[in-house]
C-alpha angles and dihedrals in degrees: 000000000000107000095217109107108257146109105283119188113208125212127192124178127167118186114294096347122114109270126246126222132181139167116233112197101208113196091176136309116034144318148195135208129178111224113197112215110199136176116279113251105259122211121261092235144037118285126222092358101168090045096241103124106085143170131213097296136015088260094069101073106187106229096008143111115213131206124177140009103314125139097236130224109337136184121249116256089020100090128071087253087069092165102067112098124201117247095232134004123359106296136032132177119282153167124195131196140191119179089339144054131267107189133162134071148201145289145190136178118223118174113239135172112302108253093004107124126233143206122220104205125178134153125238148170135179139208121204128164106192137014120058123318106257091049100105114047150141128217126172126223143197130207106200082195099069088241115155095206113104089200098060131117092240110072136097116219134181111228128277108262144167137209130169141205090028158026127293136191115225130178155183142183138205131162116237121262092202136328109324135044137199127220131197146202113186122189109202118204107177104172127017101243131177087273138010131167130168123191139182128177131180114354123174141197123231141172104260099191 
């Protein structure tokens, strides 16, 4: 803290934790003053489930967190793959690929009962030309911690699959360890052939006891 005499405003922030401000009055000398960073409240449900709600480009995915290379939320008949239809409404989540790969997901945290156990439902489908079969996929996870890595141990997720020409329904479960949950959509994207797509389009959470 300055040790010229004066109203400071302090102003503390870590990472994806809520930040933490305070105002010091400072007479002369010095001062301390403890600021408590603490997790932000989460919602009790799933936000943006169907994918309509959009920003200004597929990258901005209202109520969701992205990792990796995919496309976003995109609109139907706006994408090179003009054929897809959503399963319900008039966007769903995507990544599209031509000669290359286009792999990673999304994630949100809701806060949910602590031990009920829960089902992450969500439906998919994938396009691929080329390659082997298998090498385009989707899976969903759960992490009953509330952690928000897709690579940790912790979470539960359903298998990769595939399944072209329509829609499919895919699920996992998991019971929560405390008060908040984390749920995961993962596009998987192996070889870059001449053509790969991935798409997922309402999913839900429900209590799975």
């Amino acid at each position: 803290v300055p040790s010229r005499a004066g109203t400071y405003t302090l102003r503390a922030v870590w990472k994806d934790l809520d930040p933490s401000v305070a105002e010091v009055k400072l007479a002369g000398g010095s001062a301390s003053q403890d600021l408590t960073l603490r997790r932000p409240q989460r919602p009790a449900e799933i936000q943006n489930l169907d994918f309509e709600g959009h920003g200004p480009d597929p990258g901005y995915i209202v109520g969701w967190k992205k990792w990796g290379t995919i496309d976003g939320i995109c609109e139907q008949g706006k994408t090179i793959f003009a054929d897809t239809t959503t399963h319900g409404g008039t966007r769903f989540l995507h990544s599209g690929s031509g000669s290359n790969t286009k792999s990673g997901g999304v994630f949100q945290t809701v806060t949910v009962p602590p031990g009920k156990r829960h089902r992450f439902s969500g439906w998919f489908r994938t396009m691929q030309v080329g390659g082997e079969k298998g090498q385009t996929a989707t899976r969903f996870g759960i992490d009953p911690t509330g952690g928000d890595d897709p690579a940790a141990k912790s979470v539960v997720w359903s298998a990769f699959a595939w399944h072209e020409g329509s829609w499919k329904e895919a699920y996992t479960e998991a019971a929560a360890k405390g008060k908040q949950i984390t749920v995961f959509i993962e596009f998987q994207q192996i070889q870059g052939n001449e053509w790969n797509a991935n798409w997922v389009d309402d999913v839900a959470l429900t209590p799975a006891d």
